[in-house]
C-alpha positions in Angstrom: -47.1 -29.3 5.5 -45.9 -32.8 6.2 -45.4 -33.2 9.9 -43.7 -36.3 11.8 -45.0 -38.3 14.4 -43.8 -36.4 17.1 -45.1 -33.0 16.0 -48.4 -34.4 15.5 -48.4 -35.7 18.8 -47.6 -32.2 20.4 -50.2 -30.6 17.8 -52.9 -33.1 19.4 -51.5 -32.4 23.3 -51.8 -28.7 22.2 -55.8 -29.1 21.3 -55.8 -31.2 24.6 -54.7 -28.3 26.6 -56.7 -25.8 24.9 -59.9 -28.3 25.9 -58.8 -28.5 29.6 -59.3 -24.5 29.5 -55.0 -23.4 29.5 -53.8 -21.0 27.2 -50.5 -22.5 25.7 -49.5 -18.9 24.6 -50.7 -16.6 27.4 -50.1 -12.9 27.0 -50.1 -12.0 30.7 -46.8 -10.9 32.1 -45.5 -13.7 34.5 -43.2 -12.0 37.0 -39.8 -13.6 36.9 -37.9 -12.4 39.8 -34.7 -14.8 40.0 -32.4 -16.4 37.2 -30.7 -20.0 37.8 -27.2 -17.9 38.1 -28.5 -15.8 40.3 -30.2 -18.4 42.5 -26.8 -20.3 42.7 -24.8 -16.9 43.2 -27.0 -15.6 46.3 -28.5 -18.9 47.7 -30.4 -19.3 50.8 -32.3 -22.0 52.1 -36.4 -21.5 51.6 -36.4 -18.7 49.6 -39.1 -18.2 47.6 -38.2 -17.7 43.8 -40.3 -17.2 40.3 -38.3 -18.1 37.4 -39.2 -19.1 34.0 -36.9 -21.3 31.5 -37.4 -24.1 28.8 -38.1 -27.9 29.9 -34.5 -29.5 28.8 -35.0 -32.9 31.0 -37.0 -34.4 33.2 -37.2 -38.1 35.6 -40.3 -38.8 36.4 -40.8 -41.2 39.2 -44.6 -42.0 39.7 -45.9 -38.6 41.8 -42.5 -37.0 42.0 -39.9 -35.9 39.2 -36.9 -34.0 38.9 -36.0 -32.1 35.9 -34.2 -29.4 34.2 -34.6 -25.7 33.8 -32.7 -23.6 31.0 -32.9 -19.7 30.9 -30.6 -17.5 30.1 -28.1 -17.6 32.4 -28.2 -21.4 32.4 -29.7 -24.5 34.0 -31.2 -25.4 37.4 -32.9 -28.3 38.8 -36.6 -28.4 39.7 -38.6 -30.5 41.6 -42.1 -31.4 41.4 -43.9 -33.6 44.0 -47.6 -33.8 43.1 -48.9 -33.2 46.7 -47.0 -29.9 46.5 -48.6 -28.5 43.3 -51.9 -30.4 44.2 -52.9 -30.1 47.5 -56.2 -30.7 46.9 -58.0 -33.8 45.9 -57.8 -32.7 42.0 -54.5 -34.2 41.0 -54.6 -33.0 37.3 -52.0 -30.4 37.2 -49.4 -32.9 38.1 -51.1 -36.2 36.7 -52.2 -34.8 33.2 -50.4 -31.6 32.6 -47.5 -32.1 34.1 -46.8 -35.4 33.5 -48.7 -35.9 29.4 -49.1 -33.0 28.1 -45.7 -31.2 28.4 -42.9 -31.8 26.6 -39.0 -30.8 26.4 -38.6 -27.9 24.9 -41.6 -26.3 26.7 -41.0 -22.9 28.2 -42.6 -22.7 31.8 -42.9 -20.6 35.0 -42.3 -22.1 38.4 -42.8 -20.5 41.5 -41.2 -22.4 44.7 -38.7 -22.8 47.6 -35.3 -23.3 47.4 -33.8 -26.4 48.9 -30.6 -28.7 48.8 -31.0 -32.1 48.2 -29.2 -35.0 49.1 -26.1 -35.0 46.9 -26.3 -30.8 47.0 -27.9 -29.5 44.5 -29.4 -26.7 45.0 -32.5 -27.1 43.8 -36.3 -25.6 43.1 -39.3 -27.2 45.4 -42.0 -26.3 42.4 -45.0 -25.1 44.0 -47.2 -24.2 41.1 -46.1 -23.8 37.9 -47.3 -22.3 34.0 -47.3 -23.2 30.7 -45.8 -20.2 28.9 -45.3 -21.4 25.3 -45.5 -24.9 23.9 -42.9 -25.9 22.1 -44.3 -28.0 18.6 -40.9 -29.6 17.1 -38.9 -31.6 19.6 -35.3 -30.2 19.8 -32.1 -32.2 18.7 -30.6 -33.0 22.2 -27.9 -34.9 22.4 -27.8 -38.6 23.9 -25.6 -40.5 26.1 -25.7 -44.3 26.1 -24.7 -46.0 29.5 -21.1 -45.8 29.3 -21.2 -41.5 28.8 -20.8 -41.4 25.0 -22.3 -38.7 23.5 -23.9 -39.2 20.5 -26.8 -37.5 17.8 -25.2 -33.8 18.7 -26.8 -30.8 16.7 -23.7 -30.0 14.8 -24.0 -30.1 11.1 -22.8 -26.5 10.5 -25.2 -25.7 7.9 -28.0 -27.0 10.5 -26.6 -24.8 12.9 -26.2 -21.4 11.3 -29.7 -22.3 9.5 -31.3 -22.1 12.7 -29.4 -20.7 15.1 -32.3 -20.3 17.3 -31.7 -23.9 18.1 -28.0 -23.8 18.3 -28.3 -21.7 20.9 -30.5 -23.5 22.9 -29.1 -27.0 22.5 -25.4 -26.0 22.1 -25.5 -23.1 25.0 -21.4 -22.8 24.5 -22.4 -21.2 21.3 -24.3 -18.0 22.9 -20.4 -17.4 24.6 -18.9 -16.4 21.4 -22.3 -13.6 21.1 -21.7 -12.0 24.4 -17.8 -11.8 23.6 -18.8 -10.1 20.6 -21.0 -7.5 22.2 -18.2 -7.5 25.2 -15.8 -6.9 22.2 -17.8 -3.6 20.8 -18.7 -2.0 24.3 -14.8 -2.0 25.1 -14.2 0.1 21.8 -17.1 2.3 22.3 -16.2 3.2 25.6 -12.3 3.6 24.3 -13.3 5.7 22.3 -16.1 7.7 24.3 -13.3 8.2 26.6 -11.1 10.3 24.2 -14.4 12.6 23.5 -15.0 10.8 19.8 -18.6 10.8 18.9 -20.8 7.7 17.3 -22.8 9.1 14.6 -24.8 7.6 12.1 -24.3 7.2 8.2 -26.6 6.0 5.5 -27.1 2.5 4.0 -28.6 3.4 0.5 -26.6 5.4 -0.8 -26.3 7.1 -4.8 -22.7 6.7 -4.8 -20.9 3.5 -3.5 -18.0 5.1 -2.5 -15.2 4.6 0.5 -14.0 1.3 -0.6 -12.9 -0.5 -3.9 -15.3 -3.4 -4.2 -18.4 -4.6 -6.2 -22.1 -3.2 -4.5 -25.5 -4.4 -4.1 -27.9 -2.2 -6.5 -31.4 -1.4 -5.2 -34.3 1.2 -7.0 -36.2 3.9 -4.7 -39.4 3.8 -6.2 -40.5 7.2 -4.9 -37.3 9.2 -6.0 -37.0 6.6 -9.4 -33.2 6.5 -9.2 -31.4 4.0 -8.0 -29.4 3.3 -4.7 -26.4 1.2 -3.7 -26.2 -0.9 -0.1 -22.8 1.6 1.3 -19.9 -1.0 0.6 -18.4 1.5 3.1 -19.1 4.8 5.3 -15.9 6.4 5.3 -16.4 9.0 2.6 -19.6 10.5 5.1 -17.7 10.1 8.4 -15.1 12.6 6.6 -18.3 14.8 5.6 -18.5 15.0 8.9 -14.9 16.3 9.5 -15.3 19.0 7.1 -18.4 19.8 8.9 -16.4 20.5 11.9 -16.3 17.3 14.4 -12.8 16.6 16.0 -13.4 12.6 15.6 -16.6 10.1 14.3 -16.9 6.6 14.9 -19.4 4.4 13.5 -20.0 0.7 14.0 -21.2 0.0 10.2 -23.2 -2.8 8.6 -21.3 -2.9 4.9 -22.7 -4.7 2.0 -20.0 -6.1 -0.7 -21.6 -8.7 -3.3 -18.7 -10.5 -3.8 -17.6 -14.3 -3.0 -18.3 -16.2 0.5 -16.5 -18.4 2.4 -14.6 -19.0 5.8 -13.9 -15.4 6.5 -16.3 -13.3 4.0 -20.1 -12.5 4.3 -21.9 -10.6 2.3 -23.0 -8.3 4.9 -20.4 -7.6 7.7 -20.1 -5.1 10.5 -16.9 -2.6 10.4 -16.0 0.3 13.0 -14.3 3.6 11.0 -13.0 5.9 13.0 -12.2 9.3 11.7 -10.2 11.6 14.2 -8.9 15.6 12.8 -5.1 16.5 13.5 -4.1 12.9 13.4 -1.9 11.3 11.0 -1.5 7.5 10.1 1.9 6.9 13.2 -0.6 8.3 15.7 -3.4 5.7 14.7 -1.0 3.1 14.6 0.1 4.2 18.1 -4.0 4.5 18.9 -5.1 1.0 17.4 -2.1 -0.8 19.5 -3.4 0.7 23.1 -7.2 -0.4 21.6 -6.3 -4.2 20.6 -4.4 -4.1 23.8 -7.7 -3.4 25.7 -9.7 -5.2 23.9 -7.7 -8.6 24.1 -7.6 -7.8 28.3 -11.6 -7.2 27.9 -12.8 -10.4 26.0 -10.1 -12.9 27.2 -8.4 -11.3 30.2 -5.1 -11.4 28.7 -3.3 -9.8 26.1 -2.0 -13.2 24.5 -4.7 -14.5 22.5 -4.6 -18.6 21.6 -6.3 -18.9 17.6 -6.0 -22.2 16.7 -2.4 -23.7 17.1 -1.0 -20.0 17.3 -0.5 -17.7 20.2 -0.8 -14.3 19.1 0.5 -11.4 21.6 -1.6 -7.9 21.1 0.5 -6.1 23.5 2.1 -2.9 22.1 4.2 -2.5 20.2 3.9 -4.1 16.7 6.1 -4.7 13.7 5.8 -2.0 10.8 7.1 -3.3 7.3 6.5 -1.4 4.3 4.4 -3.3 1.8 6.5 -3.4 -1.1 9.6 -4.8 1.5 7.1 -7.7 2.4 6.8 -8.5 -1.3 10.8 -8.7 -1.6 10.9 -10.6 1.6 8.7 -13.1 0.7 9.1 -13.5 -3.2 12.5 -12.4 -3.5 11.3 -10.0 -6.6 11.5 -6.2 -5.8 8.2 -4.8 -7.4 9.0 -1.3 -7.2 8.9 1.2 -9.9 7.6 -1.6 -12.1 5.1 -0.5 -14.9 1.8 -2.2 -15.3 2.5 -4.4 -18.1 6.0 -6.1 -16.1 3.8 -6.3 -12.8 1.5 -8.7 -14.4 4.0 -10.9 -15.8 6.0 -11.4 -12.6 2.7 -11.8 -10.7 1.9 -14.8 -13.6 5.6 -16.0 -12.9 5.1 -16.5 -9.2 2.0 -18.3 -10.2 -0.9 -15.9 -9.5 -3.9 -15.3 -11.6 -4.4 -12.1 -13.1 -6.4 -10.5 -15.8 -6.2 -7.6 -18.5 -8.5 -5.0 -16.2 -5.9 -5.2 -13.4 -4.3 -1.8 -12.4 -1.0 -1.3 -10.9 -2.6 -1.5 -7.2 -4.7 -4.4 -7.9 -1.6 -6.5 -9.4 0.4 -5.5 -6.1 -2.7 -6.8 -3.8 -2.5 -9.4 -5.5 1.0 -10.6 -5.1 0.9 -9.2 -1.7 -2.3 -11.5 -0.8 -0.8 -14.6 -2.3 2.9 -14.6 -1.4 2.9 -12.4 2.2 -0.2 -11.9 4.1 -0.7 -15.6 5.4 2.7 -15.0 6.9 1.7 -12.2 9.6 0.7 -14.1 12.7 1.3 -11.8 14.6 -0.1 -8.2 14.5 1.9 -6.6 12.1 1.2 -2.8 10.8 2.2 -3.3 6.5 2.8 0.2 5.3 3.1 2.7 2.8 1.2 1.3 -0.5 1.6 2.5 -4.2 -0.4 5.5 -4.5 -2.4 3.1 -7.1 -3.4 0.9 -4.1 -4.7 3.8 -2.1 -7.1 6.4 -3.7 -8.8 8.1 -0.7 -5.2 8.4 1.0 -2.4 11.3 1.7 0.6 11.2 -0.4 3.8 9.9 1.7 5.8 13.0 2.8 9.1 11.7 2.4 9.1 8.4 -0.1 7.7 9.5 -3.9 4.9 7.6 -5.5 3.9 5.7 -2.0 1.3 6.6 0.8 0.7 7.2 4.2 -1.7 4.4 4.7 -1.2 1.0 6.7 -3.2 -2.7 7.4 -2.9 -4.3 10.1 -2.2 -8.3 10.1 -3.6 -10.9 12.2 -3.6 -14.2 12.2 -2.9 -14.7 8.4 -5.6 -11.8 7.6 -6.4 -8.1 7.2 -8.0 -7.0 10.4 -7.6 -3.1 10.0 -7.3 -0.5 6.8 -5.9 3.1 7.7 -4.8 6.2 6.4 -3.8 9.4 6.7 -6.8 10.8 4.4 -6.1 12.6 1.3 -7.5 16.1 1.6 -6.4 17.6 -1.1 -9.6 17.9 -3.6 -7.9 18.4 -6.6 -5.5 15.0 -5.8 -8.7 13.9 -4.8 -10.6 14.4 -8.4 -7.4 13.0 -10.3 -7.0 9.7 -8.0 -11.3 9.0 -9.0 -10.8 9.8 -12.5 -7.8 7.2 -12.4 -10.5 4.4 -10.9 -13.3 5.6 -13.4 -10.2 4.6 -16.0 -9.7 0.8 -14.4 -13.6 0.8 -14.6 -13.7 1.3 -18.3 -10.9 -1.6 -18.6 -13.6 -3.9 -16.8 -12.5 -3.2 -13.2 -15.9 -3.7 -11.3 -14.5 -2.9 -8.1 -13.0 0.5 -8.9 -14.4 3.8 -7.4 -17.2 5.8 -8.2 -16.7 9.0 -8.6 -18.4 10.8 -5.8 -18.9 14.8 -6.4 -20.5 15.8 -3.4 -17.6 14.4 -1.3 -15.4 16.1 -3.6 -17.1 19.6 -3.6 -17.1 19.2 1.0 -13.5 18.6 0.1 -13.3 21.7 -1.5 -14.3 23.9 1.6 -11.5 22.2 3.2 -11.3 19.5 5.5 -8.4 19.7 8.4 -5.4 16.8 8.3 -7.2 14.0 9.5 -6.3 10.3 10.0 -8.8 7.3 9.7 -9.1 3.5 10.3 -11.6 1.0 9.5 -11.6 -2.3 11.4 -12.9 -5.4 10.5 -15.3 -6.5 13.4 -16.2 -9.9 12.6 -13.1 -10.9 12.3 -11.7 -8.9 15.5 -14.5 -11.1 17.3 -12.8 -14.4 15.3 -9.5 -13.6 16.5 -10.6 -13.3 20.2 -13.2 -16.0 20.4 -10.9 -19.1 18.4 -12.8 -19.6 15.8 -11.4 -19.7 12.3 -15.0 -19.5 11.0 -17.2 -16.1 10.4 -20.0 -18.0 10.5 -19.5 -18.5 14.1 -19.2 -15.1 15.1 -22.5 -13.7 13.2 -25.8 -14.6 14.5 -27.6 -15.3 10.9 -25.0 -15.6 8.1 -26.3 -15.5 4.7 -26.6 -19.3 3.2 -27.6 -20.8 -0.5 -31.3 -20.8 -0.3 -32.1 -24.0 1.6 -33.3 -27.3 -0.6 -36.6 -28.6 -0.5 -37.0 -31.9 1.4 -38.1 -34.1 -0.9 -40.0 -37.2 0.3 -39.1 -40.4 -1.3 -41.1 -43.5 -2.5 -40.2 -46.7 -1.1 -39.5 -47.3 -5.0 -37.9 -44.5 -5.3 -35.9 -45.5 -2.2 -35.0 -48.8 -3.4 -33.1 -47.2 -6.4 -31.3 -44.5 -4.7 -29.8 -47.2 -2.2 -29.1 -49.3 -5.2 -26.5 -46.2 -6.6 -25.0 -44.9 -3.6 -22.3 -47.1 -2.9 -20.6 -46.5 -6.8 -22.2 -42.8 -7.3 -23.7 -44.4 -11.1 -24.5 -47.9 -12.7 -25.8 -49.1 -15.7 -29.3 -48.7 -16.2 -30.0 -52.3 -17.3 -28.4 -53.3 -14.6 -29.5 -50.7 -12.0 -33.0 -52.1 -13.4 -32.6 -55.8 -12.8 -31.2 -55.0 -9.2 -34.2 -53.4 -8.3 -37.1 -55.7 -9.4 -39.7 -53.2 -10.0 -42.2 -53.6 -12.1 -42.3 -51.3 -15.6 -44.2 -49.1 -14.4 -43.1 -48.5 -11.3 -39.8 -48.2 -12.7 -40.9 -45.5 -15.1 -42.9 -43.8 -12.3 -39.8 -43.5 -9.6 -37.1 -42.9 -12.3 -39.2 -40.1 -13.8 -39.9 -38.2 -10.1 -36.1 -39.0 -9.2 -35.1 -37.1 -12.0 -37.5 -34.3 -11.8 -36.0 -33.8 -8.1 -32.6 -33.8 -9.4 -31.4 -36.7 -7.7 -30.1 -38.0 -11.0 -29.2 -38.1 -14.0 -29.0 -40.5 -17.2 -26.0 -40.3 -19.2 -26.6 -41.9 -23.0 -23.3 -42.4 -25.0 -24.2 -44.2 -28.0 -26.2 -47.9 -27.0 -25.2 -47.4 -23.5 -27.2 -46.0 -20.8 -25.1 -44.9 -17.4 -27.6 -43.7 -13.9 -25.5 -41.1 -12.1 -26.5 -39.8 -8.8 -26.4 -35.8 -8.5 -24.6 -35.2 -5.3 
């Protein structure tokens, strides 16, 4: 492992401290009894506190220093004066621990006396202190030259979701979009507690991915020798559940889809379904209003929400527009009663891509997606989809060939699916046989067919109505960010590329092609003034890293840096 100068300074400090007889990982509990928010909160003049944190900054000033404590609730000021933590004639504590052998970043313990200073701040009069765990890599902090600009911040995104662990600790505005989030999930658990609903538990691997039209992740059970799915969705075990004879199931779900990434998808994503008996689609739109409601008064204390440049109100009540009226609002075509074959080529005329395995209800997301759903700011409730578009849901009782299912727009996005579930099993049966149909065109997202859910429907499961909502992005919505890599502690990323470490030769070239991103190799030769050999030698490991590539097109030879 290659290791900078820095880190092979705190390796050797860590060998030093192990010599002087401290324990830079001790295993003892250390008896935190105060937090720097709670020292501010409830101050009082000499009181004694323990409290523990990370080293973030520190003055020394000969045998006296001020610095910084970070914990969890955030920072306070310490002060250590050597004749305080050294009483005694042996002034090593302070004079070689203290003051050379710790570093920022190091996690401490401090006991001592609280006292106000001279400007007021209420600070820590360090009487002894620990070394709980020494910190080996020096953390990217930022820096402010003399006139306050702030400069060298940790905020490459890719460095940041990589490791998070440091984005917290540097960036300690980030940890506020985490504790929204878990704010965010309490408030529907204990909306739902409150109207007698359960939380269960479903499984992950599953035999059948069923509940949701989308492409799963395929695993093997060694033991059993079949293989299992990652659930793409719970719902079709939540409705077990009905059947067996629970009044209403929640479950806050990790869902696998493997399917694209990007600003608002992951890979693995959490999602709430909620599954209530006797209900029908109105009353959970009528339900889900009163939630968002709450939840917007929980997480920002108000029920108008500010994402981006938009305001967006969740107070009840909000818009209902049938899907298909959205498509005619927006496009100007009128989609319904089309056939398969004339859906495809008005989707192609209003300029959307579409393939030969599209079905009726995948040609109408698509033309809804496109042309309407970045329109709904607002939360609007789009209802009643083809009966294509909806396999799992209830036939509408008054409007032929539609259903009694509803999303809920936010922001430009789908935050909520709903229905009021299909129960009858042999509607049930004929709507999966119609997805196993789109999967034999090529469809990879259509259903499975899933016979144990279909024989529980068949001892009958009561009218029930049923709504999944996307967490991550409820958490987006309510914490500003148009990202949902913010909102997710460890988002998948690419695997991350190997640093490679360059030859000043190899250098020499790389800055050489830069500027123009390629250059002719005679030239690119001359410019650098290496000897043959060494020109050989850095071109070959240059390209063997796959920082570039040489281009031949008959006599000519072109250098072009891979970006």
């Amino acid at each position: 492992m290659q290791l900078s100068e820095q880190e092979q300074i705190r390796r050797e400090k860590l060998t030093k401290l192990r010599s002087m007889g401290i324990d830079p990982y001790p295993a003892a509990l250390y008896p935190v009894n105060a937090t720097s928010k709670s020292i501010k909160a409830d101050y009082s003049e000499g009181k004694k506190v323990i409290i523990s944190g990370r080293l973030m900054s520190r003055r020394i000033q000969g045998k006296a220093s001020f610095a910084e404590l970070q914990d969890s609730t955030g920072r306070i000021q310490v002060y250590f004066n050597r004749d305080e933590i050294c009483p005694e004639d042996d002034k090593t504590l302070y004079n070689d621990v203290y003051k050379k052998l710790l570093d920022i970043g190091d996690i401490i313990g401090v006991e001592g006396e609280l006292f106000t200073t001279q400007v007021g701040e209420k600070t820590v009069m360090v009487k002894n202190f620990s070394l709980l765990s020494k910190s080996l890599r020096p953390l990217p902090l930022p820096k402010k030259d003399a006139e306050g600009n702030v400069f060298d911040e940790f905020n490459d995104p890719e460095q940041r979701y990589r490791q998070r662990y440091v984005d917290l600790v540097v960036n300690p505005k980030v940890k506020e979009n985490f504790i929204k989030r878990t704010k965010i999930t309490n408030t529907i658990r204990q909306f739902y507690n409150e109207k007698g609903y359960l939380e269960v538990e479903t499984p992950i691997l599953q035999p059948i991915p069923g509940g949701a039209a989308a492409r799963p992740f395929l695993t093997h059970h060694n033991a059993l020798n079949i293989p299992l799915y990652l659930r793409i969705a719970n719902e079709l075990y939540l409705k077990r559940l009905i059947v067996g004879g629970f009044d209403g199931v929640y479950e806050f779900a990790k869902d696998f889809r493997n399917e694209g990434m990007d600003r608002t998808h992951n890979p693995e994503f959490t999602v709430m379904e909620l599954y209530v008996a006797y209900k029908d689609y109105n009353w959970m739109m009528e339900t889900t209003e009163q939630l968002l409601e709450k939840v917007a008064l929980e997480a920002t204390g108000s029920t108008t929400v500010t994402v981006g440049k938009n305001e967006i109100e969740f107070k009840a009540p909000y818009p209902r527009v049938p899907i298909l009226e959205a498509i005619k609002i927006h496009t100007g075509v009128d989609v319904s009663g089309m056939e398969e074959d004339e859906l495809r080529e008005t989707a192609k005329k209003l300029g959307i891509e579409v393939d030969d395995t599209m079905g009726v209800g995948k040609l109408i997301d698509e033309i809804f997606g496109e042309k309407c759903e970045h329109h709904y700011i607002q939360p609007t409730f789009i209802t009643d989809y083809p009966k294509e578009m909806s396999p799992l849901t209830k036939a509408h009782r008054s409007k032929p060939g539609l259903t009694e299912r509803f999303e809920l727009m936010a922001n430009g996005k789908e935050l909520a699916n709903a229905y009021s579930e299909l129960n009858d099993p042999i509607d049930q049966r004929e709507r999966f046989e119609d997805q196993l149909k789109l999967s034999e065109k090529g469809d990879d997202e259509a259903m499975f067919i899933d016979q144990d859910f279909l024989r529980a429907l068949e001892y009958g499961m009561p009218p029930t109505s049923g709504i999944g909502i996307g967490i991550d992005r409820l958490v987006m919505l309510m914490t500003n960010n148009s990202s949902i890599q913010e909102v997710l502690f460890f988002p998948q990323m690419k695997p991350e590329k190997k640093k490679v470490e360059l030859t000043p030769e190899e250098k020499v070239i790389l800055d050489l092609l830069k500027p123009a991103g390629e250059m002719d190799l005679n030239e690119l030769k001359s410019k650098a003034g290496l000897s043959g050999k060494k020109w050989d030698k850095s071109m070959k490991g240059l390209s063997k890293n796959g920082l570039l590539k040489v281009n031949v097109e008959g006599a000519d030879k072109t250098v072009v840096l891979v970006k």
